[in-house]
C-alpha positions in Angstrom: 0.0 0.0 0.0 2.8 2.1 1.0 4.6 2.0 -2.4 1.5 2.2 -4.2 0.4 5.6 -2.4 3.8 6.7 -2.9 3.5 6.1 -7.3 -0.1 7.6 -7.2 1.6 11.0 -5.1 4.5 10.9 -7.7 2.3 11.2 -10.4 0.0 13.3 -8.6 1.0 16.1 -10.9 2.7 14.8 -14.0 4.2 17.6 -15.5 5.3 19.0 -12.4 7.1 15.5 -12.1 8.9 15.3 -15.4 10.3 18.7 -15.1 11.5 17.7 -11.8 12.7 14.7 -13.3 14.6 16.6 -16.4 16.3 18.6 -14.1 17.5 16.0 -12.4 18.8 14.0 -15.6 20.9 17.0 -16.4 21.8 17.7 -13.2 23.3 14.6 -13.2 24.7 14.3 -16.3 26.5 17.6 -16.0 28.0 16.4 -13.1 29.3 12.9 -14.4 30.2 14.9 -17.8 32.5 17.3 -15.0 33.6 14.5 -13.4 34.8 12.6 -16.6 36.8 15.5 -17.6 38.8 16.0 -14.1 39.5 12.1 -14.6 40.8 12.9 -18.1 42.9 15.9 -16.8 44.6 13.2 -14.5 44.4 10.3 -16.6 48.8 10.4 -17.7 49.6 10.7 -13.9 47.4 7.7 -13.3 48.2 5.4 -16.0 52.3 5.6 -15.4 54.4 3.2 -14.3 56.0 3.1 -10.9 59.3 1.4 -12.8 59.7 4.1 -15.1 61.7 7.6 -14.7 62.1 10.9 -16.4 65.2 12.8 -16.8 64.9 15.7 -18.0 66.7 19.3 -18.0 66.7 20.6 -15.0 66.0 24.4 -16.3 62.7 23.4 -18.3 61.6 21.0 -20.1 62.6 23.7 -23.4 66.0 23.2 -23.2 67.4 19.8 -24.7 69.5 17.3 -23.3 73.1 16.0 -24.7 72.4 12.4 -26.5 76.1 11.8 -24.8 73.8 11.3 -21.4 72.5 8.3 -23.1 75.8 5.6 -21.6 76.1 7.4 -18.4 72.2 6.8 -17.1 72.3 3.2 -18.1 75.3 2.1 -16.2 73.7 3.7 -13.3 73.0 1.0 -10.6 69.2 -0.3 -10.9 68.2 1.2 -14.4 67.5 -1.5 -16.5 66.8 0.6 -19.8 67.0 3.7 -21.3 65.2 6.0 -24.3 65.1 8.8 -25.7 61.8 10.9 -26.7 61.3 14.3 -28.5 58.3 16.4 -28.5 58.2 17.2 -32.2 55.0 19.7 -32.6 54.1 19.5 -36.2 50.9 20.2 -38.0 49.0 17.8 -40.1 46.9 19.6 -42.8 46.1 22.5 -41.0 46.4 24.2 -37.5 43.7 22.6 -35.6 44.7 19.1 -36.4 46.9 18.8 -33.0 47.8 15.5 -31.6 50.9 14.8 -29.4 54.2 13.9 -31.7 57.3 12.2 -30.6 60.6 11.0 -32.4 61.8 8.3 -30.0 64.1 5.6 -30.2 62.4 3.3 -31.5 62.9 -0.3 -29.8 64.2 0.7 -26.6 61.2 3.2 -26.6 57.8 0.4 -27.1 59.9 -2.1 -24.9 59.5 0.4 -22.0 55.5 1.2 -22.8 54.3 -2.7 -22.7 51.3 -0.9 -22.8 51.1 0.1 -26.1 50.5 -2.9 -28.0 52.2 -3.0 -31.3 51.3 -6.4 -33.7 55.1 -7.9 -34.5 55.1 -7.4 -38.0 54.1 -3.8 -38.0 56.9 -3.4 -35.4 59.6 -4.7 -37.8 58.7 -2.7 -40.4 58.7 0.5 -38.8 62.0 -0.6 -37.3 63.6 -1.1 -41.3 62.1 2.0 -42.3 64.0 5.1 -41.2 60.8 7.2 -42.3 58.4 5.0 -40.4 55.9 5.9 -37.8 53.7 4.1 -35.0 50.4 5.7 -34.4 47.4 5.5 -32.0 44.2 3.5 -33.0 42.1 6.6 -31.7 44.5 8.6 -34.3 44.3 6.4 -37.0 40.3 6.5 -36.7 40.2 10.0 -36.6 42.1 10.9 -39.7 41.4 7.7 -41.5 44.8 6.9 -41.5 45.9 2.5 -42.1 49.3 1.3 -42.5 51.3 2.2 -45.7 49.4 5.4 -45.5 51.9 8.9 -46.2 51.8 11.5 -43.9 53.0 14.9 -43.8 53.4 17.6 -41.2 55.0 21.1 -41.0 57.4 21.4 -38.8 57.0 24.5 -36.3 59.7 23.6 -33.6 61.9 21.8 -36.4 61.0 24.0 -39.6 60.4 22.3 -42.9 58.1 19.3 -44.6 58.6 15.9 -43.3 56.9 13.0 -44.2 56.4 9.7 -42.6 54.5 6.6 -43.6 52.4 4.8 -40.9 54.3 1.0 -40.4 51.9 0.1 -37.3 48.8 1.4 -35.9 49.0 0.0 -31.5 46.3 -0.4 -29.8 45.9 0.4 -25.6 46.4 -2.5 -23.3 42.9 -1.2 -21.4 40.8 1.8 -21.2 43.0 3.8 -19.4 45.9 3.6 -22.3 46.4 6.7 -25.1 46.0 5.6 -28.1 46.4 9.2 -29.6 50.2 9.7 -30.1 52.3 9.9 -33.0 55.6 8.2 -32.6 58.8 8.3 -35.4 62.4 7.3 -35.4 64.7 9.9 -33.3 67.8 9.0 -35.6 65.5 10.3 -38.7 65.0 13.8 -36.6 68.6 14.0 -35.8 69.7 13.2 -39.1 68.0 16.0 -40.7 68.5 18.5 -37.6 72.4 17.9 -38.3 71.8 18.9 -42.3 69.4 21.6 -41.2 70.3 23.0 -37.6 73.8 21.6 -36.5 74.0 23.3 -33.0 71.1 21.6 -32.3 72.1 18.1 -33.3 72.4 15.2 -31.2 69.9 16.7 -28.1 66.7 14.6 -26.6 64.0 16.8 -24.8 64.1 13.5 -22.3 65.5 10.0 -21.1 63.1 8.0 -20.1 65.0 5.3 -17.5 63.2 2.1 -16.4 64.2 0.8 -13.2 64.0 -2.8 -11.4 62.1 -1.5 -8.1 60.5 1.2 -7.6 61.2 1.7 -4.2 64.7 3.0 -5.0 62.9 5.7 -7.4 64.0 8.4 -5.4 67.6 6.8 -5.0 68.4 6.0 -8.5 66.8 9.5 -9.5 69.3 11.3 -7.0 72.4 8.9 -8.3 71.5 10.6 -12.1 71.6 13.4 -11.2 74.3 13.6 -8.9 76.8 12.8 -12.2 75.6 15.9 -14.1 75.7 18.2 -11.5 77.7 21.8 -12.5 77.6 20.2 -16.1 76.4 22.5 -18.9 73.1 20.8 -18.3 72.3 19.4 -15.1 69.4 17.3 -15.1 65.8 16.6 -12.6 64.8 12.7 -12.7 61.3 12.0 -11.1 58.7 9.3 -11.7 57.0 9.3 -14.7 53.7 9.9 -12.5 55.1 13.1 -10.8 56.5 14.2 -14.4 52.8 13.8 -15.1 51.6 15.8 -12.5 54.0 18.5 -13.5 51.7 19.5 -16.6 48.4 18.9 -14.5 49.6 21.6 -11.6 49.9 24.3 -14.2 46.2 24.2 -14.8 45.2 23.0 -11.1 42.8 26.0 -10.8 40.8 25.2 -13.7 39.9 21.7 -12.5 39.4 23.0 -8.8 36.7 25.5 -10.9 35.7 22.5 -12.4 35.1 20.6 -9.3 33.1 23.3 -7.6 31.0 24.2 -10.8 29.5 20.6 -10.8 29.1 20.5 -7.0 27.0 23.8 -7.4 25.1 22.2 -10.2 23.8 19.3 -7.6 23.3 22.2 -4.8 20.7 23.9 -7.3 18.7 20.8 -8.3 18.5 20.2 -4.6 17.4 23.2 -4.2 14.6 22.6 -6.8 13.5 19.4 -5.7 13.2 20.6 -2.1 10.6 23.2 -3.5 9.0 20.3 -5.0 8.5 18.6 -2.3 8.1 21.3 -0.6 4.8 22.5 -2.3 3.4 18.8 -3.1 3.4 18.1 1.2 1.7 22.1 2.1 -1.1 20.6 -0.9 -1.9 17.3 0.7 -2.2 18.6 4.7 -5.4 17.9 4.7 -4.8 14.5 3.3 -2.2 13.6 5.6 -4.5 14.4 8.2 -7.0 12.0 6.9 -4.9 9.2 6.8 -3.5 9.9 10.5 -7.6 10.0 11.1 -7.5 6.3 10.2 -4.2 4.9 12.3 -1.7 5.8 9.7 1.6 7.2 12.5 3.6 10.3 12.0 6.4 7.9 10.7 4.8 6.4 8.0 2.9 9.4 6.7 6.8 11.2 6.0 7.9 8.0 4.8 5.5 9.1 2.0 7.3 12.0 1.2 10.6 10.2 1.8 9.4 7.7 -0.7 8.2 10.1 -3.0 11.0 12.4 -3.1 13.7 9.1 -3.6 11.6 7.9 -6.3 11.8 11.1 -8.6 15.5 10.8 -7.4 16.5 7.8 -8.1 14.7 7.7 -11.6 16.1 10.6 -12.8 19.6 9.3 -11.8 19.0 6.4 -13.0 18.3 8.2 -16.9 20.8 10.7 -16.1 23.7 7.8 -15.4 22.6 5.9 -18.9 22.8 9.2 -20.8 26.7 9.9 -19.4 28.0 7.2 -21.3 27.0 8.2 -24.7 27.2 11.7 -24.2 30.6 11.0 -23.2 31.8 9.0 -25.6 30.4 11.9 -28.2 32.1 14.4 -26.3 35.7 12.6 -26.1 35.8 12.1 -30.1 34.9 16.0 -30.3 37.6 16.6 -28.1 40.2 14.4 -30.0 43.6 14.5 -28.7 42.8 17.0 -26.0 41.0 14.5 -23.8 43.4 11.4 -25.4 41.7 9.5 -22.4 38.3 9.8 -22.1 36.3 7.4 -20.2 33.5 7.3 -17.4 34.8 5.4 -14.5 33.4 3.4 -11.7 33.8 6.1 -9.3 32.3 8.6 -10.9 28.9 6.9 -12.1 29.1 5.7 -8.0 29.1 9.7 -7.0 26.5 10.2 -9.3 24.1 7.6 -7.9 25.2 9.1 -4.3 24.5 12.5 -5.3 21.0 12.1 -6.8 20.1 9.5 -3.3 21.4 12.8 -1.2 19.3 15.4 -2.7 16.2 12.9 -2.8 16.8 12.7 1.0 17.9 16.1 1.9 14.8 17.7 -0.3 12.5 15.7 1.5 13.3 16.3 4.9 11.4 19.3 5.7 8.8 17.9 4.1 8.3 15.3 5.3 9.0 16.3 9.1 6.0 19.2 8.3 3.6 16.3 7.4 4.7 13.6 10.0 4.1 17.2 12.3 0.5 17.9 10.8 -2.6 17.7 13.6 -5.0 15.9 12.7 -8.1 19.0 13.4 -5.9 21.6 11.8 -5.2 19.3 8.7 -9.2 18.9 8.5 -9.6 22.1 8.6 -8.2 22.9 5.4 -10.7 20.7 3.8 -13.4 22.5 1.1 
């Protein structure tokens, strides 16, 4: 009886209801949309590996490091391997067409990322072809590139044409991998950097170092750098993760703005749906009061408001949840390689279900302590 007097009060006054349950959808929604693209500001700090480091110049990351480094990190005690990677920054077609680009050496470079997953074949190709490149499946489906394909980008940092033809298209081991990048041969860059630019021949922007336990991290990063100290360019080795984090803290106070811009957008719908409730329990006094009249308690009549208030609730969350998942995935191709990882996590469909069970409760409270409150005479009164 309870549940059904609960559906009947619900639907009481339908359009009321739906509007009520709209804002809750987007309500929702916006808030798991928010949510999805704080994740996706962290998602490179969470997806490194505690075995790998990053040495890079300890000015900024502008100024490039000797290739001479290369011998002197791997004999260090505890690195097991060492690469090279250079951001590249060239533009495909025309200026919006941004992904990330690296020349990297080669081998060395995937055998560090098991997480990019390369087929075997494609990998020895790219490694017999000096003007070969290894690109991300999200990449390849956004440009409609496939292996053999020719590519060509202008060359802002590194002036000129280049060309490259795609050997390998990898794929992410899970969700959480980016499948965005653009990776070429470092000894193709440097070849053409000595015809073009010689002073800036034989550099790497970093050295990624992979390590045998990362609980020496800090050790091994401290034993690097210790042997180019008062060299022409001393180095800073951290963990890939806090190399990460680097880039995020430069734009912390946009996600904290973020953040507080989806909190405020729950606030408000609870704000609405207390008003809700609010006027649905000062129109049915007189109907509370008539079921006290026939032995319903003061707990059971705002259990109907409870009940009432947590279905709207739930049901919009419940649409508002479904709808984050394709809304998201639209939004993360729109993005392209600004979001590279863009995916709606466990977590966050869990604060969304939290957030729409809170306001259901917190809106109803009032209300329902007003009706549980009601006398029975006064509540009478109001009849006719």
């Amino acid at each position: 009886m309870l549940l059904r007097l609960v559906i009947r009060n619900a639907l009481r006054h339908k359009l009321r209801t739906v509007l009520t349950i709209v804002g809750l959808v987007v309500a929702v929604l916006a808030f798991g949309l928010l949510g999805t693209v704080v994740d996706a500001w962290y998602a490179g700090a969470e997806g490194a590996s505690s075995t790998r480091l990053v040495t890079r110049n300890a000015v900024s990351l502008s100024f490039p490091l000797p290739i001479t480094y290369r011998e002197k990190i791997r004999r260090v005690d505890g690195v097991t391997a060492v690469s090279t990677a250079n951001w590249f920054g060239g533009v495909y077609v025309s200026e919006r067409n941004f992904f990330p680009q690296f020349a990297v050496a080669g081998e060395t470079y995937f055998r560090l990322y098991p997480e990019y997953v390369v087929r075997e074949d494609d990998m020895k190709a790219f490694l017999r072809d000096r003007k070969g490149a290894i690109v991300g499946r999200k990449l390849a489906d956004t440009y409609g590139w496939k292996v053999g394909d020719i590519v060509p980008l202008r060359g802002t940092i590194y002036a000129g044409n280049w060309t490259f033809v795609v050997r390998g298209i990898y794929d992410g081991k899970d969700r959480k991998t980016d499948t965005s990048q653009f990776f070429f041969h470092w000894e193709y860059l440097n070849e053409r950097v000595r015809q073009l630019f010689p002073r800036r021949a034989d550099t790497v922007g970093v050295y990624v170092v992979g390590i045998d336990d990362p609980d020496r991290a800090a050790e091994i990063s401290r034993t690097i750098d210790e042997q180019f100290r008062n060299s022409l360019a001393e180095t800073l080795t951290e963990t890939e993760k806090a190399f990460q984090l680097g880039f995020v803290s430069m734009t912390e106070a946009i996600v904290v703005a973020i953040r507080i811009v989806s909190y405020l957008v729950i606030f408000i719908i609870m704000a609405v749906m207390a008003n809700t409730m609010a006027m649905s329990s000062r129109e049915r006094s007189a109907e509370y009061a008539t079921l006290k009249a026939l032995g319903f308690g003061p707990g059971r009549v705002g259990a109907l408001v409870f009940g009432e208030s947590l279905a709207i609730a739930l049901i919009g969350g419940a649409i508002g949840i479904a709808a984050t998942f394709p809304v998201a995935a639209r939004f993360g191709k729109a993005m392209g390689s600004l979001f590279p990882v863009f995916n709606v996590s466990e977590g966050t469909v869990l604060l969304q279900a939290a957030c729409a069970v809170t306001v259901g409760v917190v809106a109803a409270i009032a209300p329902a302590i007003r009706a549980a409150r009601v006398g029975i005479a006064e509540g009478l009164r109001a009849v006719g």
